[in-house]
C-alpha positions as CSV (number, residue, x, y, z in Angstrom):
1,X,-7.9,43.0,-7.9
2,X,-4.3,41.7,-7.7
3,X,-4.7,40.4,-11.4
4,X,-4.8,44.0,-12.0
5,X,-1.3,44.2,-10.9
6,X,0.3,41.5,-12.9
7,X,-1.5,43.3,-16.3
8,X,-0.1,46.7,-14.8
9,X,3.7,45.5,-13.8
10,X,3.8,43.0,-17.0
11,X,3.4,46.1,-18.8
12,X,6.7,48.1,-17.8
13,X,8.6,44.3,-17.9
14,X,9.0,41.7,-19.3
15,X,7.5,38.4,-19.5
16,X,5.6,37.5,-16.7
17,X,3.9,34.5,-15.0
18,X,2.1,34.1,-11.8
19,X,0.2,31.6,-9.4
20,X,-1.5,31.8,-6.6
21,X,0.6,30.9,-3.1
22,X,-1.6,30.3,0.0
23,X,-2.1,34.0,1.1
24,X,0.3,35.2,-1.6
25,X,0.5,35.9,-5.3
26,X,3.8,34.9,-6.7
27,X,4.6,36.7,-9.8
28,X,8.1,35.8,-11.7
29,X,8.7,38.6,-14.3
30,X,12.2,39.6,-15.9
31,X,13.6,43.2,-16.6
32,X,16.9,43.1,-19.0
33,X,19.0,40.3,-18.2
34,X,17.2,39.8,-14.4
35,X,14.4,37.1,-13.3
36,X,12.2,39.5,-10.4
37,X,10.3,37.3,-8.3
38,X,7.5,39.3,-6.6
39,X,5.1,38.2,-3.8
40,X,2.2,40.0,-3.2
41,X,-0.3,40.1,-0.4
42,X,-3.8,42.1,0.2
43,X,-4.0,43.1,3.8
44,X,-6.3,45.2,6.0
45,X,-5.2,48.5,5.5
46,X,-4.0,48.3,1.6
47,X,-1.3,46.2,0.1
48,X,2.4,44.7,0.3
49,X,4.9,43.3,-1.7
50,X,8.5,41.6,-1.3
51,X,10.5,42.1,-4.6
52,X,13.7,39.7,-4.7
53,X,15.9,38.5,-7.5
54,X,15.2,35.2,-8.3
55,X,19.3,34.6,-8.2
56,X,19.4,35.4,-4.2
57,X,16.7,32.4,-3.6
58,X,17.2,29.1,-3.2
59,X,13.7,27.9,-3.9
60,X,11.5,30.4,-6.1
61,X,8.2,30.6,-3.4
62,X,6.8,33.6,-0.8
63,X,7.9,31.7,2.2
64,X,11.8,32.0,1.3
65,X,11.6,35.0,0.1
66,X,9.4,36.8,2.9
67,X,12.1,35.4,5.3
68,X,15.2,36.0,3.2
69,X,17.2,39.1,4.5
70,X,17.7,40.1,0.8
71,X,15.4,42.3,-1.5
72,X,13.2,45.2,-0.4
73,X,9.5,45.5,0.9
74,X,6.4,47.7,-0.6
75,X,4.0,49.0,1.3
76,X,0.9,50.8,-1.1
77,X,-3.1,51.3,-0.5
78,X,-3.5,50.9,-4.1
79,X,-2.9,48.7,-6.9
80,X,-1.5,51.8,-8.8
81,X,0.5,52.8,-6.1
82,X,1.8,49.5,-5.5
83,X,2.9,49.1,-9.2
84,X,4.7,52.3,-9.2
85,X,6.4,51.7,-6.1
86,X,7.5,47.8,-7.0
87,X,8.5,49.1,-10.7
88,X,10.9,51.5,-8.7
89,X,12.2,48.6,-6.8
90,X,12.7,46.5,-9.4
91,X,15.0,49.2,-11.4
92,X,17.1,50.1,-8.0
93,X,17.8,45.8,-7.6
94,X,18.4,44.9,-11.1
95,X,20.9,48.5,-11.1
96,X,22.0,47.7,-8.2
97,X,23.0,44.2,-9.6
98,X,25.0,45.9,-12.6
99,X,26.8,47.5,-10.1
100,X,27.7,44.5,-8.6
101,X,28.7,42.1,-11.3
102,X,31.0,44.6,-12.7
């Protein structure tokens, strides 16, 4: 099901690679300029996601990046859901970043 979501979010990005990370998915995919590192996880009552740029980790993996105060959370019950909600994340940090470096 989750494979789903790296055919669905590679679609609206760039390049995009993925492994599997104990519980996790880690998917590494690039918009413009920015490396995204994404880690997704199937729960109980749906999904959720932790969408980070890969610049604000030390070490690209879910257990920095679940812990690291930086990037935004996605909570969905769907897979289509989920990729519209992480796309919308995505364009907000990688803005957000412009913004920034300016």
């Amino acid at each position: 099901m989750l494979e789903d979501f790296i055919k669905k979010i590679s679609s609206r990005t760039g390049r995009t690679i993925s492994e599997r990370e104990n519980e996790y998915l880690l998917v590494l995919t690039s918009l413009g300029e920015e490396n995204i590192v994404i880690c997704v996880r199937e729960g109980d009552y749906g999904f959720y996601a932790k969408v980070i740029l890969e610049r604000d980790l030390a070490i690209i993996n879910c257990s920095e990046a679940e812990y690291s105060p930086l990037g935004l959370y996605v909570f969905s019950r769907s897979i289509d859901e989920l990729v519209d909600k992480t796309y919308a994340k995505i364009l907000y940090l990688v803005s957000k970043s412009k913004i920034s470096l300016t």
